[in-house]
C-alpha angles and dihedrals in degrees: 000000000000094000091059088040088065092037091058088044096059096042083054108049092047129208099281091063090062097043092073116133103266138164095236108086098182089057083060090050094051089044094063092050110109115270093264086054096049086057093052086066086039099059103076097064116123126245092233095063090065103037101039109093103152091070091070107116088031084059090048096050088056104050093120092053091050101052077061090093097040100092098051107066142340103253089056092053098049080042096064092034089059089046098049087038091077090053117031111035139350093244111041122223138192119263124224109242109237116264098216136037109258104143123086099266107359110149117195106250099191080082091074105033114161126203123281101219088048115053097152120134132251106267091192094049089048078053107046085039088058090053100064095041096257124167090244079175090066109051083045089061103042116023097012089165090069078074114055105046110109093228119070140148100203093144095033090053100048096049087057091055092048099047077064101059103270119139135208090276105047088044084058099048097046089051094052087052100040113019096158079079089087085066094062115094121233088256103045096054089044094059085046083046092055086041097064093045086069093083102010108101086220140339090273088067088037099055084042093062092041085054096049102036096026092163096039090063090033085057085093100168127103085043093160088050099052103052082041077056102044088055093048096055095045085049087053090051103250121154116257080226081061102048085050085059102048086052100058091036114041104006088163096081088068090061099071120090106263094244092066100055083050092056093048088048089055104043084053087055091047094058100040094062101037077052087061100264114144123231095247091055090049110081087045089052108049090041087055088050097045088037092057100035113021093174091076085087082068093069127083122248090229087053087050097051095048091045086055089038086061095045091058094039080063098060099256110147117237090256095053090054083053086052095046095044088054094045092053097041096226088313093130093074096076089057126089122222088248104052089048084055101053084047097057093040090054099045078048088058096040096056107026102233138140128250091273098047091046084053087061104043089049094049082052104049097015075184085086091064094032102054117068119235113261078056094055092051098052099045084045079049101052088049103053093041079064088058087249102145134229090250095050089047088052092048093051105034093163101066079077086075095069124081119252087246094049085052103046078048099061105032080057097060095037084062106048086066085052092251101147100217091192102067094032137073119294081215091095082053102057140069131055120308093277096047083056105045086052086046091049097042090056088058093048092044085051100052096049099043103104121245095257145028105246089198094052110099128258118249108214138170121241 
């Protein structure tokens, strides 16, 4: 059955579909394969990539993961084009592989491209790998063309783990996660190792990084940007705890040339104090921004001007945008003038208000600016399916910022103590986990607490 399903699938789509211009050469050598030999790579696909449906948004998220695999054998590649091809478009088509990093540890795989007629795996590296009590299976499994390049540091790799602190057990472990990490050469990983020093008290914070964010430390390119970087940071005051942070976190912004991330940091002075910020308050500002939301480096200055440009376009006064640029953390960066705009008209729409009163409420719930719309209409959705009202919902902005799940949660469990919440305050409905755990304990306690106080004295009549 499988076997005529993909046989179906390849009559159908022609020669010419899979003669489109692509980065993968060795699609383009199987492609031209008789028909008998193109099944031969098809086989192997799963049942569940053409079965699983309800993945399909999961499978979308996660378009740049999957591209991984393209460049390391055909069958992968028509693997991972039967499998998009369920969910995207009715003909499939290959994708172009990206020209440049941009995703937290991806490490560029042409550089080890193996050939296309010899797939066959590094008996030396299996080997090495056994040695040290690695789960071969699972790299199989999950990242096979480690594997199969000629050149590998397994050993090399591992004594230099080791000559960290780490032990057998945590070797193993970081190879199974990132191993990628036996591709890296001794120095390499040496002058990634005296990178990172920079800002690790001693090797025993350092190993424990490397544990927990393997293919953050093992991404060992932009070397020069990343120490420029380092300095910069450390120029700027922030704590070395915090640059760690900002490694295993959000490495990509060590990538960038060191003058971009100046001009970003500029341009977010510039504007503090022309917003009315005083230079005292500055440095603590922008260290609390960057601290919160490090991703803002990845902007351009030009994007961030013209995002503060449209705030105040929209009467807002410069200290609101102050307020709004602290309540978002630096969140609105990532915004476009455009999609702010649809956010606010149709929260003008939904609630009927005028430009002042939509100030207010956005300065309230800046939910309401930084959501898009389609966002906005399913969480208001959610809301009013549960017989909460406009007017409760206006009273109350910030409940918006809360997902459908988290609300039919909580109203659940509301309910179950016989709190309407319907016809009561959406304030017991608001806030972060613990706000409502505190929120939700008060209306229990309250419940059971009994109709008198045995102990109060009665009040009689002589």
């Amino acid at each position: 059955m499988k076997k005529a399903l993909i046989l179906q699938r390849l009559l159908w789509l022609g020669p010419t579909e899979f003669h489109r211009p692509t980065h993968s050469s060795q699609a383009q050598a199987v492609v031209s394969l008789p028909m008998e030999e193109r099944l031969r790579f098809l086989i192997p696909v799963k049942q569940s990539h053409f079965q699983d449906t309800e993945r399909t948004a999961q499978e979308r998220g996660l378009h740049s993961t999957m591209l991984r695999g393209v460049a390391h054998g055909a069958r992968d590649t028509f693997t991972l084009l039967l499998a998009r091809s369920q969910h995207c478009n009715p003909r499939p088509k290959f994708l172009s592989l990206p020209t440049e990093v941009t995703n937290r540890g991806f490490l560029i795989h042409s550089t080890y491209t193996t050939d296309t007629k010899s797939r066959e795996e590094n008996k030396k590296t299996i080997e090495s790998l056994y040695r040290l009590s690695v789960d071969v299976k699972k790299i199989r499994r999950l990242k096979e063309w480690v594997l199969l390049q000629e050149v590998a540091y397994v050993q090399e790799v591992a004594s230099i783990l080791q000559e960290m602190g780490a032990d057998e057990t945590a070797v193993a472990s970081i190879l199974e996660r990132c191993p990628e990490a036996i591709l890296r050469s001794p120095a390499e990983i040496n002058a990634q190792r005296a990178l990172w020093q920079l800002v690790c008290q001693n090797e025993k914070q350092l190993i424990k990084l490397i544990e927990q964010f393997p293919e953050s430390f093992f991404t060992t390119g932009y070397h020069e940007n990343q120490k420029a970087n380092i300095l910069f940071f450390q120029e700027l005051g922030l704590k070395n705890n915090i640059i760690t942070r900002f490694l295993t976190s959000a490495p990509n912004i060590f990538y960038n040339p060191v003058e971009n991330n100046k001009k970003v940091i500029e341009t977010l002075q510039r504007n503090y104090l022309s917003l009315g910020g005083s230079d005292a308050n500055m440095k603590l500002w922008i260290m609390k921004l960057l601290s919160q939301n490090p991703f803002i480096l990845l902007n351009t200055s030009t994007a961030i001007q013209e995002n503060l440009e449209f705030l105040q376009k929209s009467e807002f006064s410069d200290q609101e945008v102050l307020q709004l640029l602290s309540k978002l953390k630096g969140f609105i960066f990532q915004l476009t003038p455009t999609t702010m705009q649809k956010s606010m008209l149709f929260s003008k729409n939904v609630f009927k208000c005028s430009d002042q009163e939509l100030k207010q409420l956005v300065l309230k719930c800046p939910a309401l600016l930084y959501y898009s719309v389609p966002i906005l209409e399913e969480r208001l959705g959610g809301l009013l399916k549960e017989g909460i009202s406009i007017a409760q919902i206006r009273e109350t902005p910030m409940v918006l910022e809360l997902t459908t799940q988290i609300v039919q949660y909580r109203i659940k469990k509301l309910s179950a103590l016989g709190y309407n919440i319907k016809s009561g305050n959406l304030e017991s409905l608001n806030g972060t986990k613990k706000d409502f755990e505190v929120s939700y304990g008060k209306i229990q306690s309250k419940k059971e607490r009994p109709m008198f106080n045995p102990v109060a004295p009665l009040n009689t009549q002589d």
